[in-house]
VOMARTOR-997557 format. One record per residue (C-alpha): residue number from 0; residue in one letter; x, y, z. Coordinates in Angstrom, 2 decimals, decimal comma. Example, Ala and Ser with C-alpha at 12.3 -4.5 7.8 and 13.67 -1.06 7.14 Angstrom:
REM VOMARTOR-997557
   num   residuo        px        py        pz
     0         a     12,30     -4,50      7,80
     1         s     13,67     -1,06      7,14
//
This chain:
REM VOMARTOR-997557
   num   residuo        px        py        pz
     0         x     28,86     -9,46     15,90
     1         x     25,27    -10,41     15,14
     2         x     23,48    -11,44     17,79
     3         x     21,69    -14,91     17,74
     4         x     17,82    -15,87     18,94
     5         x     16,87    -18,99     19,59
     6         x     13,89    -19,82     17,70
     7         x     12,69    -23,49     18,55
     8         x     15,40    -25,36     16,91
     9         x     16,82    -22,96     14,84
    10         x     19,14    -20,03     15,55
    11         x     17,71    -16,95     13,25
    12         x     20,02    -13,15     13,99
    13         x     17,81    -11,18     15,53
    14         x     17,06     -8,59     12,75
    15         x     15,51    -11,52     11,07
    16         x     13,01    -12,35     13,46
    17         x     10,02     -9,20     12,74
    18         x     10,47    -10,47      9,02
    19         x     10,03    -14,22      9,49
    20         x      6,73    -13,40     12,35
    21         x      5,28    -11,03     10,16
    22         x      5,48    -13,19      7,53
    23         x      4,09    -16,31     10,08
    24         x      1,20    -13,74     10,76
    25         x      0,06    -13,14      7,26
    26         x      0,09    -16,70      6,75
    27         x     -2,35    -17,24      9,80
    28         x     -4,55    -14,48      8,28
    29         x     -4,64    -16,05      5,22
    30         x     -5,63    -19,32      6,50
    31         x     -8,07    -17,41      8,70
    32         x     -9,95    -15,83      6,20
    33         x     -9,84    -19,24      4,24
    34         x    -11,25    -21,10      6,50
    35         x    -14,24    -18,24      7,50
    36         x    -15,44    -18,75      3,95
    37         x    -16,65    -22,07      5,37
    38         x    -16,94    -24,14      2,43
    39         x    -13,51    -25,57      3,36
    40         x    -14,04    -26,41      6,83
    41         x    -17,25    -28,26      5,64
    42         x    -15,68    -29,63      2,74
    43         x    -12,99    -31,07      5,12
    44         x    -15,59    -32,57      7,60
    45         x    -18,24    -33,45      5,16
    46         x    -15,26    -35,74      3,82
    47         x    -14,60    -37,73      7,63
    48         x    -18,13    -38,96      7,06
    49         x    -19,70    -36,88     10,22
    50         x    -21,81    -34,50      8,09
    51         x    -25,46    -34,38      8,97
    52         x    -24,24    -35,42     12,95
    53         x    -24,43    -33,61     16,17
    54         x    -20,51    -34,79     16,26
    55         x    -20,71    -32,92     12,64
    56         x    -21,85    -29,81     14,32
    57         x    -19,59    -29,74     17,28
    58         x    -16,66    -30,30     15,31
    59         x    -17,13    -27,73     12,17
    60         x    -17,92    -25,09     15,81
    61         x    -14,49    -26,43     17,22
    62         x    -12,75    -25,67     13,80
    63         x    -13,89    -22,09     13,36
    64         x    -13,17    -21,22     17,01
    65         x     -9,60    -22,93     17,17
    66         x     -8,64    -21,09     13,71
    67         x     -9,51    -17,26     15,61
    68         x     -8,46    -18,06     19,06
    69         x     -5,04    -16,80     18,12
    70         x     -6,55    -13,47     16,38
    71         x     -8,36    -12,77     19,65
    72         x     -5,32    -13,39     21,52
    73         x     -3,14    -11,21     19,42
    74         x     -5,76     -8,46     19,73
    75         x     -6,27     -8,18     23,32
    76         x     -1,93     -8,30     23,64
    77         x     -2,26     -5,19     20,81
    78         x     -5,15     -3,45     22,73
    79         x     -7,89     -1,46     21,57
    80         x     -7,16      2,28     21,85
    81         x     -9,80      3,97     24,10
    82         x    -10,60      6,52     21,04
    83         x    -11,84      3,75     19,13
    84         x    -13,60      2,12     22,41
    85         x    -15,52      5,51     23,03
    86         x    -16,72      5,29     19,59
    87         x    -18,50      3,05     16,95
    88         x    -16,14     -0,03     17,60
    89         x    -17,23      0,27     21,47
    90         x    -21,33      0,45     19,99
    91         x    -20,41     -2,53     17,80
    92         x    -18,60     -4,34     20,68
    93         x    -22,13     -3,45     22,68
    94         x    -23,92     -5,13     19,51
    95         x    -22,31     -8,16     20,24
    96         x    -23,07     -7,87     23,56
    97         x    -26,35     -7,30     23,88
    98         x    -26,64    -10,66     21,18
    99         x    -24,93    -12,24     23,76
   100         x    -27,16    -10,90     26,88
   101         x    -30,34    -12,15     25,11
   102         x    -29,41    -15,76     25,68
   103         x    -30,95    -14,57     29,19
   104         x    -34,51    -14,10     27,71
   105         x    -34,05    -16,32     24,48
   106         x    -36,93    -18,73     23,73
   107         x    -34,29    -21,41     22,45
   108         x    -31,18    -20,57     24,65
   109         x    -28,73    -23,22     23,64
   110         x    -28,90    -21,96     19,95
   111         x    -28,58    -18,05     20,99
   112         x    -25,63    -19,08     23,37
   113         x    -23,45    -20,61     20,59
   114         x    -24,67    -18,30     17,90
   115         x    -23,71    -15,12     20,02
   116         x    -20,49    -16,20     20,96
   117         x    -19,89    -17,03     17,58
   118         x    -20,73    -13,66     16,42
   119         x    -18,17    -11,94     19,36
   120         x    -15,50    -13,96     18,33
   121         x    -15,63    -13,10     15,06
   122         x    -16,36     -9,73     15,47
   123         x    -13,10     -9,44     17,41
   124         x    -11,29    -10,88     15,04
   125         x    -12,50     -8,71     12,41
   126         x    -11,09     -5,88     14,88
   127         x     -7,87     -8,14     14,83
   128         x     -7,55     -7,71     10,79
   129         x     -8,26     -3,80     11,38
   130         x     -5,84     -3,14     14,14
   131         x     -3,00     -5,10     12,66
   132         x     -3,06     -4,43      9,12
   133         x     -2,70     -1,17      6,75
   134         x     -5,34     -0,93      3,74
   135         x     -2,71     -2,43      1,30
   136         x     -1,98     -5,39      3,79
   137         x     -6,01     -5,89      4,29
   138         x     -6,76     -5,97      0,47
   139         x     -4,04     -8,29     -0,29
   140         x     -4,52    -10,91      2,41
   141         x     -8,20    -10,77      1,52
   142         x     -7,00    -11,31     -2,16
   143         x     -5,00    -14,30     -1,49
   144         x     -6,98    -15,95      1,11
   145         x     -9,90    -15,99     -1,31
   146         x     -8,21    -17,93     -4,31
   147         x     -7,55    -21,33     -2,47
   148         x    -11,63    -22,55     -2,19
   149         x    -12,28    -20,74     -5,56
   150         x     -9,49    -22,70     -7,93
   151         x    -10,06    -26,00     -5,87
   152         x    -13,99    -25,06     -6,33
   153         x    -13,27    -24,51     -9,94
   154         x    -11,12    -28,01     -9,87
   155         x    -13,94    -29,90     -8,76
   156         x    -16,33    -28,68    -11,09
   157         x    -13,80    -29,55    -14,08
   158         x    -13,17    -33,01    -12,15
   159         x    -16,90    -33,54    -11,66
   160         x    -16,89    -34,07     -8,35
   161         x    -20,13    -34,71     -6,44
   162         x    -22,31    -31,44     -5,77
   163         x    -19,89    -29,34     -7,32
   164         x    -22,50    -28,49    -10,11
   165         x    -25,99    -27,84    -10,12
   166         x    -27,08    -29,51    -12,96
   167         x    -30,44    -29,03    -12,91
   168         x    -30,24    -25,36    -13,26
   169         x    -26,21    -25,47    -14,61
   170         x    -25,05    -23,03    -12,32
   171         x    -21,13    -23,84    -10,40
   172         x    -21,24    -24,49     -6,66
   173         x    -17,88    -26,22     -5,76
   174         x    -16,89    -26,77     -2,58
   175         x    -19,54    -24,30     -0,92
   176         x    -22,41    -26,70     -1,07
   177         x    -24,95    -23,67     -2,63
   178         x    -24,13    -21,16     -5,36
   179         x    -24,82    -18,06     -2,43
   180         x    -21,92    -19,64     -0,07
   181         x    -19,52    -19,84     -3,53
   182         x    -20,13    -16,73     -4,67
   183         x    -19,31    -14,44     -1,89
   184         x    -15,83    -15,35     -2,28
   185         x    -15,48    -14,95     -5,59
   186         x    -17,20    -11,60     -5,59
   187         x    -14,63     -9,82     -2,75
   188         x    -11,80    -11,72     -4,62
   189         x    -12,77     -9,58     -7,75
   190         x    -13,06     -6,45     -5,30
   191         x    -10,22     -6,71     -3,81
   192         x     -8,05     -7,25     -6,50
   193         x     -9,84     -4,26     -8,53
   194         x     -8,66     -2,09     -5,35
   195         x     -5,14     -3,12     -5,75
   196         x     -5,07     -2,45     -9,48
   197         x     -6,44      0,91     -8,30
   198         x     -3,78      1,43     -6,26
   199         x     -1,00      0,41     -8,50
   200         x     -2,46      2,74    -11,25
   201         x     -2,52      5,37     -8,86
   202         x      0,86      5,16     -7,35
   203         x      3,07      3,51    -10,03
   204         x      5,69      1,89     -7,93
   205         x      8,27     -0,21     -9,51
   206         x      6,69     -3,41    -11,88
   207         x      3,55     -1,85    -11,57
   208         x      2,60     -3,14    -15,10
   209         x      3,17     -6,89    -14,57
   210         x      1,54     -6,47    -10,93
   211         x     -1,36     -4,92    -12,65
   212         x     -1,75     -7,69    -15,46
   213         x     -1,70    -10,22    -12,89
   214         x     -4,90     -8,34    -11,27
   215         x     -6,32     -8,39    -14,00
   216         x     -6,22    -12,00    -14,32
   217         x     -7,15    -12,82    -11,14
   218         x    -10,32    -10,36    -11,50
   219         x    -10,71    -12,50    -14,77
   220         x    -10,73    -15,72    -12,97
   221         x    -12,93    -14,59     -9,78
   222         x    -15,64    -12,77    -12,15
   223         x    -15,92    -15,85    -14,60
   224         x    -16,03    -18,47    -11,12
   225         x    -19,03    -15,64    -10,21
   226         x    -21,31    -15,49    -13,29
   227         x    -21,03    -19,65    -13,75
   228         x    -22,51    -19,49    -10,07
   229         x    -25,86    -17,62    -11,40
   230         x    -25,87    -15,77     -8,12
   231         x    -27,89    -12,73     -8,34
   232         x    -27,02    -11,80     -4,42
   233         x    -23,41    -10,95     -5,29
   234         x    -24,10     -9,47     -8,30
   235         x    -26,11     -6,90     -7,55
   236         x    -23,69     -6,37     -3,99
   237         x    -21,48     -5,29     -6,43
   238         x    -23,00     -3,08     -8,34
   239         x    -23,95     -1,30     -5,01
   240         x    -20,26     -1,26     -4,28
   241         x    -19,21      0,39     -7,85
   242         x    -22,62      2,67     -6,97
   243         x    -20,77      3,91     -4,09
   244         x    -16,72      3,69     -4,91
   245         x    -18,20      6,09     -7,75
   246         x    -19,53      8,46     -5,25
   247         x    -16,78      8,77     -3,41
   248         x    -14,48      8,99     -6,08
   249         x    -16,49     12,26     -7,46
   250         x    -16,25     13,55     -3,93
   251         x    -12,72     13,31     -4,04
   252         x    -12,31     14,62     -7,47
   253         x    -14,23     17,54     -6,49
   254         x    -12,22     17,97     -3,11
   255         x     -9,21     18,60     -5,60
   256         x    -10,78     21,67     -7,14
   257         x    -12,84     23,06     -4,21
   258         x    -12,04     22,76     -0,92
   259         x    -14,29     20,83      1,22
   260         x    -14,18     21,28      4,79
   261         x    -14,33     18,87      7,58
   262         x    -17,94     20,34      9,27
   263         x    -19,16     20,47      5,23
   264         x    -18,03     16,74      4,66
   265         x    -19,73     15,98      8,34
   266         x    -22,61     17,98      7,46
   267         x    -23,51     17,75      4,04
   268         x    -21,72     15,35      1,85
   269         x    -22,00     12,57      4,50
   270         x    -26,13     12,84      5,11
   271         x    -26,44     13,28      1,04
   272         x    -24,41     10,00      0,79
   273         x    -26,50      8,26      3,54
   274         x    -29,35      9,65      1,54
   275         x    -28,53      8,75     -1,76
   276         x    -27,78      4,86     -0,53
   277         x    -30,60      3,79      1,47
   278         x    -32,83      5,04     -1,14
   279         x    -30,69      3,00     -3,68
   280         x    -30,77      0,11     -1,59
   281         x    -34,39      0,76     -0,60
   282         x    -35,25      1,14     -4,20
   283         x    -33,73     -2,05     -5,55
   284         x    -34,78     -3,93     -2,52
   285         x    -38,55     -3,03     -3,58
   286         x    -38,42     -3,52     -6,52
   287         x    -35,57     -6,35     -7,13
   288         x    -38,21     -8,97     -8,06
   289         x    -38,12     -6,77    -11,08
   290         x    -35,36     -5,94    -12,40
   291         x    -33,48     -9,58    -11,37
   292         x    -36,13    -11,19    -13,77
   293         x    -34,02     -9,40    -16,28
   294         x    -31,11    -11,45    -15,71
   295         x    -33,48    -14,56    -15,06
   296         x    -36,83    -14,69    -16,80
   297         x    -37,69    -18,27    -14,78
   298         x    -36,64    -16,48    -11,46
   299         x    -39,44    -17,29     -8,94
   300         x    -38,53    -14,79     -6,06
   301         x    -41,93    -15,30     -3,93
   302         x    -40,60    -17,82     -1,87
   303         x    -37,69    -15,32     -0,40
   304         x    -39,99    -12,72      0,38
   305         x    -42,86    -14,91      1,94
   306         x    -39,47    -16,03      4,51
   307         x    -39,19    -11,73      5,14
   308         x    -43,26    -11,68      5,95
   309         x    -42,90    -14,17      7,86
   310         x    -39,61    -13,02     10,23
   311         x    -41,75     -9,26      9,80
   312         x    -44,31    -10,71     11,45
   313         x    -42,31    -12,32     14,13
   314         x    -40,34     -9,28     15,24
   315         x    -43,50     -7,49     15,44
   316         x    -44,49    -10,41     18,27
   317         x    -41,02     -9,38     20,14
   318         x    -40,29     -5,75     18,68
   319         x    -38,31     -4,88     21,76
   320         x    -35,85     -7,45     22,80
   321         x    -36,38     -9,90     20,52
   322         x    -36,61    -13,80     20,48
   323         x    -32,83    -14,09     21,14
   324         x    -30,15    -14,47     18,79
   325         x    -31,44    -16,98     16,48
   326         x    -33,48    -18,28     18,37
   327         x    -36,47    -17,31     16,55
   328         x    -36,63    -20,09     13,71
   329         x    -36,21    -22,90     16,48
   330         x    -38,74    -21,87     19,17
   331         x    -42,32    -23,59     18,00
   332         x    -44,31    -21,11     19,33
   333         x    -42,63    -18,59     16,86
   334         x    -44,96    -20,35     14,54
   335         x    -48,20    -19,83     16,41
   336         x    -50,24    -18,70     13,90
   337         x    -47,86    -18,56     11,25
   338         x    -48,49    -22,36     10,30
   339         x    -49,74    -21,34      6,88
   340         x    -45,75    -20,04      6,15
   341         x    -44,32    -22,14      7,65
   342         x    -46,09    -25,00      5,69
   343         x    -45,51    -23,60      2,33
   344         x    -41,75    -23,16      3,77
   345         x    -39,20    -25,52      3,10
   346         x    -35,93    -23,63      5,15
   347         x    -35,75    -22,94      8,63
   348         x    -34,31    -19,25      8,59
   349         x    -35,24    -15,77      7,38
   350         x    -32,48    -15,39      4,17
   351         x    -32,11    -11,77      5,49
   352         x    -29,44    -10,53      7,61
   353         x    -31,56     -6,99      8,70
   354         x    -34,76     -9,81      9,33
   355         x    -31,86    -11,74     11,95
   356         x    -31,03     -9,05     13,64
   357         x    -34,14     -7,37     14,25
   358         x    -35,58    -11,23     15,19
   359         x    -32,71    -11,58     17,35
   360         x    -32,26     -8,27     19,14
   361         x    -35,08     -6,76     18,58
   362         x    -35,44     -2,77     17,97
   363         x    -32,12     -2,40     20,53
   364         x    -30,06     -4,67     18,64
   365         x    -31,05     -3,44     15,83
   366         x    -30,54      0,58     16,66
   367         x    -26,95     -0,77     18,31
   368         x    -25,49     -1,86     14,79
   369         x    -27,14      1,13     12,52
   370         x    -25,56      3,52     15,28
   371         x    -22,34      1,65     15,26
   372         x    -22,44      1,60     10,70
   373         x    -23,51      5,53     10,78
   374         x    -21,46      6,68     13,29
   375         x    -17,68      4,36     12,10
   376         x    -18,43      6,18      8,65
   377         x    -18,50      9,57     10,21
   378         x    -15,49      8,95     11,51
   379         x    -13,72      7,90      8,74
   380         x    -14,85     10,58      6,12
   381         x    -10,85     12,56      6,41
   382         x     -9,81      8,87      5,32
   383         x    -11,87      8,23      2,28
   384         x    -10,51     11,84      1,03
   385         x     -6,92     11,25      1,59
   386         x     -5,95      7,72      1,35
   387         x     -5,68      5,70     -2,08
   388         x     -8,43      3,60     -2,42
   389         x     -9,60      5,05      1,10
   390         x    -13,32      4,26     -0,94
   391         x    -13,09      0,87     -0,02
   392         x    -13,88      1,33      3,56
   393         x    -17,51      3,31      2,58
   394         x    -17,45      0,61     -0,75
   395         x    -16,86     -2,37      1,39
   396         x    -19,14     -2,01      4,15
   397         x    -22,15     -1,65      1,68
   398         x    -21,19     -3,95     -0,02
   399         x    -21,97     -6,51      2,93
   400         x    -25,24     -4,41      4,12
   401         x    -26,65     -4,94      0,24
   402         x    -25,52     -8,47      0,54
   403         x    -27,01     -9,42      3,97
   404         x    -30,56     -7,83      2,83
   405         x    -30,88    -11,20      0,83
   406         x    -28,48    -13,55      3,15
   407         x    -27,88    -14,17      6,58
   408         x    -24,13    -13,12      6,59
   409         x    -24,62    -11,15      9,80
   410         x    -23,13    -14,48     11,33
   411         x    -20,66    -15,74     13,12
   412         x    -17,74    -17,72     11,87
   413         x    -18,41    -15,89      8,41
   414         x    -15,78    -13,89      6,94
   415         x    -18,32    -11,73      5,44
   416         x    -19,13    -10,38      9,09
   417         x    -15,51     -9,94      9,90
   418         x    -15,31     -8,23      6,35
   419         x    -17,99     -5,44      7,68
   420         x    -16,49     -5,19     10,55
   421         x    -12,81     -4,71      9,15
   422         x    -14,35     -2,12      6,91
   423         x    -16,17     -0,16      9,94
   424         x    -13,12     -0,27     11,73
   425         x    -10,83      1,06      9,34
   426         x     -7,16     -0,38      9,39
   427         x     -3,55      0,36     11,27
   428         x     -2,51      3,25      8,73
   429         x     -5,81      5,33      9,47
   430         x     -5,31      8,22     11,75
   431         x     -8,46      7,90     13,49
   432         x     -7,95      4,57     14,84
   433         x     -3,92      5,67     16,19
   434         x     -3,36      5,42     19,75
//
């Protein structure tokens, strides 16, 4: 006889129930991730006529923190093993913390107090996605949960609805209210699905074909909704994350044909990688102004980097602790005798994720996360050798470091913050992260 659970009002046997929660959890990730793109949530509110309020405000903070309450809840009942604690999870966790300590000496605590919180939510969350899910579970929910805002973005743009569509310089925006917020989401949908094609290539399981064509289509979809959004940002995110999926790929190659050891992968291939991608990133950061007015001959990029000589400037007021987690860009005396920027200024933040953090944390915060980023990829160099697609975790978390250089996505309530996080963390499958 099968024995029956009650489940609410229905009576399910009880080798059904794992199916039908698992099932109830991937839809919660899904919406999860949906909703940390934030053009929804906005969308949603900007709709009940409270957009521009304090209500506004409240109520799009209320959102984001209702929709990961259960992720923090279902990582604290999963636990964090202590091998993961002693190492870079435990420096990022400190990260979070010490963004959350500096609300003690911030020069605009309410804002630091909300922002920091923000960020240690979602930071745990993002430890949520990596403790609960394999690779393959991690690059599919990601996959799905990015489609919704891009084919109802790409349905308001056909429907002309208002501010879907800059059409001054006819680039897409949808639902995410500036082409940088739209095309984040299209960009990891691309990745993503690109990994799982990978994947199925590699391993060939049963209907890989038609799985594989619909990839294809949905990288299609995701890379057209990206180039009508004229966003350079992404663009060139991605071409850092092909820069180093290629490197690791050779790596591997070469592993197949000469054995590399664990203390030579520590030792050498993992300082010439470091190597190799800060002067990458160094060198297009330089000289981007460059190269993007390839793509854009009309570009005018001295407005950006006025915002980083500006936030340099600050940090060097602060260079120890900091202002406080964004607190920086509303305290007026961070614009003592800075009132020439801030008068040819027309935003009210730095457009630079490594120009936030050292603002808001100062040289600590700041040597807390590049320990934490250094240190999770040393310990997952056995997983980008063995694993299919095991690039994605060295791919991924570039991917966000070239992408915050231009945007603040070092953020709370951003799912490009969980997304680095995920990626530093690694995911259930990976044998560092076992209990």
């Amino acid at each position: 006889m099968t024995t029956q659970v009650d489940y609410g009002v229905v009576r399910l046997p009880r080798h059904y129930l794992p199916s039908v929660l698992n099932w109830v959890e991937y839809v919660y990730v899904v919406i999860l991730l949906a909703l940390l793109t934030q053009g929804p949530v906005l969308k949603i509110w900007e709709g009940s006529g409270q957009s521009g309020s304090t209500v506004f405000d409240l109520t799009k903070y209320s959102t984001y923190l209702m929709i990961q309450l259960p992720a923090v809840v279902l990582l604290v009942r999963r636990g964090i093993p202590q091998n993961m604690l002693r190492g870079p999870v435990g420096v990022l966790l400190c990260f979070c913390a010490w963004m959350l300590l500096s609300t003690v000496w911030a020069t605009a605590s309410s804002y630091a107090l909300v922002a920091s919180m923000s960020l240690l939510v979602t930071c745990l969350a993002g430890l949520y996605i990596a403790r609960s899910f394999t690779l393959l579970q991690q690059l599919t929910l990601f996959l799905v949960a990015m489609q919704p805002g891009l084919i109802i973005s790409w349905y308001a743009v056909r429907n002309n609805w208002s501010g879907a569509v800059n059409f001054d310089e006819n680039y897409w925006i949808g639902i995410y209210f500036n082409r940088n917020s739209f095309a984040p989401p299209a960009a990891l949908g691309f990745l993503a699905a690109t990994a799982l094609a990978w994947i199925l290539i590699v391993r060939r399981p049963t209907f890989w074909v038609p799985l594989t064509v619909v990839l294809v289509d949905v990288m299609l979809l995701d890379f057209g909704l990206l180039i009508r959004s004229k966003s350079l940002t992404s663009i060139g995110a991605i071409g850092v994350f092909i820069f180093v999926w290629a490197f690791w790929t050779i790596v591997r190659q070469v592993q197949r044909k000469i054995v590399i050891s664990a203390r030579q992968m520590l030792q050498t291939i993992y300082p010439l990688f470091l190597s190799v991608i800060i002067l990458f990133t160094w060198f297009g950061f330089k000289f981007q102004k460059s190269w993007l007015t390839l793509f854009d001959d009309k570009l005018d990029f001295s407005g950006r980097t006025m915002l980083w000589r500006f936030s340099w400037s600050g940090f060097l007021d602060k260079p120890i602790l900091g202002w406080g987690w964004f607190s920086a860009w509303n305290t007026p005396n961070f614009f003592h005798e800075r009132e020439f920027w801030w008068a040819i200024s027309s935003t009210t933040w730095s457009h630079s994720a490594i120009m936030d953090v050292l603002l808001g944390g100062g040289v600590i915060g700041a040597g807390l996360l590049v320990v934490a980023i250094l240190w999770s990829g040393a310990r997952q160099l056995e997983r980008v050798n063995t694993q299919n697609a095991g690039q994605w975790t060295f791919a991924a978390t570039w991917f966000v470091l070239a992408a915050s250089t231009q945007e603040s996505f070092i953020v709370g309530n951003h799912f490009m913050w969980l997304l680095l996080v995920a990626a530093m963390s690694g995911s259930r499958d990976d044998k560092v992260v076992k209990n």
